[in-house]
N, C-alpha and C positions, 0 to 999 in steps of 0.2 A: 605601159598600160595606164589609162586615165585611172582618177580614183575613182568615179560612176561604176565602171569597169570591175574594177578591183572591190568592189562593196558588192557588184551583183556577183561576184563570182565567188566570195564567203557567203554572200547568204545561201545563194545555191546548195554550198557544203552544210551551211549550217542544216539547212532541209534535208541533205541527204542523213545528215547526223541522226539526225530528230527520226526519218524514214528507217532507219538500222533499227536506232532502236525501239523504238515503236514493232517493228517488227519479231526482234529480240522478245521483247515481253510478251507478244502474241506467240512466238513458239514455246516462251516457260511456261504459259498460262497453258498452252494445249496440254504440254507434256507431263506439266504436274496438274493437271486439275481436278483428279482423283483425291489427291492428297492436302491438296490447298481446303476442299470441299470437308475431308475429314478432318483437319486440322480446327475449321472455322463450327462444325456442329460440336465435337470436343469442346472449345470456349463457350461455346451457348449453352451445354449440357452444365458446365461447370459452373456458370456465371446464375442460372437458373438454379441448382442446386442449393448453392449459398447463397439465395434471397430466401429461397423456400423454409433454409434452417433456421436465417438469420430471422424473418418476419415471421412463420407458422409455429417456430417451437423453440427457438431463444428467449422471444421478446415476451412472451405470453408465459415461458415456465419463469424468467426475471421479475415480471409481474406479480404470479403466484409466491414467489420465493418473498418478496417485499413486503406484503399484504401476511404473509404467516410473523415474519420480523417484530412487522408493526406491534403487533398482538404481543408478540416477548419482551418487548423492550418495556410498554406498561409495567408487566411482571417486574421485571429488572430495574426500573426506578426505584423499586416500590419495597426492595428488597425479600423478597418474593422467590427468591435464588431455586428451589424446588420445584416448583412452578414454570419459572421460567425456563428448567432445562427440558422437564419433563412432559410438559404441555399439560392442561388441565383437562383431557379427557374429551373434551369436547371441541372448541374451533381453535383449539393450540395446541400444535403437535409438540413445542415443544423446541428449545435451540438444537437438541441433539440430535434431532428427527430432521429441521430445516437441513444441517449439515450434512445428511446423509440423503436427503430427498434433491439437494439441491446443488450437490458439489457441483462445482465449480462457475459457479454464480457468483456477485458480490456482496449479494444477503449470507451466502453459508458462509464466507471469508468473515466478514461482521459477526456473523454467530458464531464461531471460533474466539472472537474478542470478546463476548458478552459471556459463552462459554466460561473461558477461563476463566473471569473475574467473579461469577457466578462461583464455580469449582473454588477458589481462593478463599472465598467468603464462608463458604461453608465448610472450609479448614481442610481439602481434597487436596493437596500442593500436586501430587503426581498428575490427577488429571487436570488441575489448574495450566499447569507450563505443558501440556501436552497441547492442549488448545492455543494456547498465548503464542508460541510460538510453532503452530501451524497458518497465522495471521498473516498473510501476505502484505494488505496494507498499501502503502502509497499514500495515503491521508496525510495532509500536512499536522491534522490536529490526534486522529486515532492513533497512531503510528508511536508516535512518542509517548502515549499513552499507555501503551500495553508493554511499551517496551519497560516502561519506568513499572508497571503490573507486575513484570517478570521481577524485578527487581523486590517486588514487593514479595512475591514467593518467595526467591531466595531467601529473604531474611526472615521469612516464618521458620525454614530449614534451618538456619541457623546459618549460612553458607552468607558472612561478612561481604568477601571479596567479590564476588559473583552480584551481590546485589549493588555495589558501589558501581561494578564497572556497568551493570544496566543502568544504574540512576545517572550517572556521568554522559552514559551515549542516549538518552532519554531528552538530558538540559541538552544537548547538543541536537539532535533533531530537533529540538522541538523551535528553537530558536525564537523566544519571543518571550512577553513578559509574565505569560500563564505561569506556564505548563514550565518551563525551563528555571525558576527559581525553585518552584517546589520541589521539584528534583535534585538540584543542586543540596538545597537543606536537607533532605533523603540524605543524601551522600555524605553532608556533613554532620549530621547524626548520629550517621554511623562510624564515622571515624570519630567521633566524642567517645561512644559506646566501646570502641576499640582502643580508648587510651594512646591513638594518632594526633596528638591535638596541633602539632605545626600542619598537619592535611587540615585540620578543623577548621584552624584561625584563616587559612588560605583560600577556602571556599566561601566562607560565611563573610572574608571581607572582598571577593567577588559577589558575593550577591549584594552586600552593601552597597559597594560602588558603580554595579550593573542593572541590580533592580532596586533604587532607593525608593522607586512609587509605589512597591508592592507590599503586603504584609511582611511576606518572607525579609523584606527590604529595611521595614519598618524596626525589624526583630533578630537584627543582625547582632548588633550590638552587643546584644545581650550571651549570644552563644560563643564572640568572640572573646570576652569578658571572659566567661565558665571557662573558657579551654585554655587561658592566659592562667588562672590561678589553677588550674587541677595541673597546669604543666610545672608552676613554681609548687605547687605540694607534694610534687614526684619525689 
């Protein structure tokens, strides 16, 4: 057989191939086309659904949720702690109110952190950590904050150990030269306070050596010193 030959007589096949199946998908499509048609207004049904939640009543209740925030946070600079949870009766419901108007938004998650720290202030520790840690968070900067918050309740309770290990996992998220020294000296304070003074001398000269730009950094020295001589005064 020439190869001319031998080429028309695969393409032949190949057409016949191509003829099968072409064929093939015109009998699936007859057979199922009830169900292919159900299948395809189910996706439209669904895909329309979740534009209508996501653009007519996600994006517009997130909106309203942000715009009440805005108004507590004032409050909440200002130390205004009352105020800020309670709303002032008129265009501030109120952090407690956002939280419950607006679960599951990322304004009521934030109000939960201002929440607690508000509750803290005003010397409430039960519903302080109640909110603190209902915080979901993800913030590289909030996150480590409330967490080191929690910490800060702990030790209004009195509860040493509990506020260390927040203030420990606090400098550790928060990784950077804020937020992470001032946490660290949290921790080392309290091991002063507790008469720990090799945990004292160990942290204070990690923040020496880690944050020397910082206050905390600045003022190392000084607590490594104190916990040198209270440990030869033992």
């Amino acid at each position: 057989m020439s190869a001319k030959i031998q080429k028309e007589s695969q393409a032949e096949k190949s057409f016949e191939n191509i003829g099968e199946a072409l064929s093939s998908s015109e009998q699936f499509l007859e057979k199922n086309q009830k169900s292919l048609l159900t299948g395809l207004l189910i996706v439209v049904v669904l895909v329309g659904a979740y534009l209508a939640y996501h653009y007519l009543y996600k994006l517009p209740r997130n909106e309203k949720a942000q715009a009440a925030l805005f108004k507590g946070e004032r409050y909440f600079q200002e130390g205004e702690d009352s105020l800020a949870l309670f709303g002032n009766g008129n265009d501030f419901p109120g952090f407690e109110s956002v939280i419950s108007q607006y679960k599951g938004t990322r304004s009521a998650d934030l109000a939960h952190a201002y929440a607690g720290i508000s509750y803290n202030r005003m010397g409430n520790n039960e519903k302080a950590l109640e909110h603190l840690k209902k915080f979901k968070g993800g913030d590289l900067l909030i996150t480590p904050a409330v967490v080191g918050a929690i910490g800060d309740v702990y030790m209004n309770m009195g509860e040493s150990d509990k506020a260390i290990d927040q203030f420990l996992k606090a400098a550790k998220k928060a990784d950077d030269q804020m937020l992470s020294p001032i946490n660290y000296k949290k921790a080392g304070e309290v091991y002063l306070k507790e008469g720990n003074y090799d945990k004292a001398i160990e942290i204070f000269t990690r923040i020496k050596e880690e944050y020397i730009n910082t206050p905390e950094g600045q003022e190392a020295d000084k607590y490594i010193k104190q916990a040198e001589l209270l440990k030869e005064s033992k």
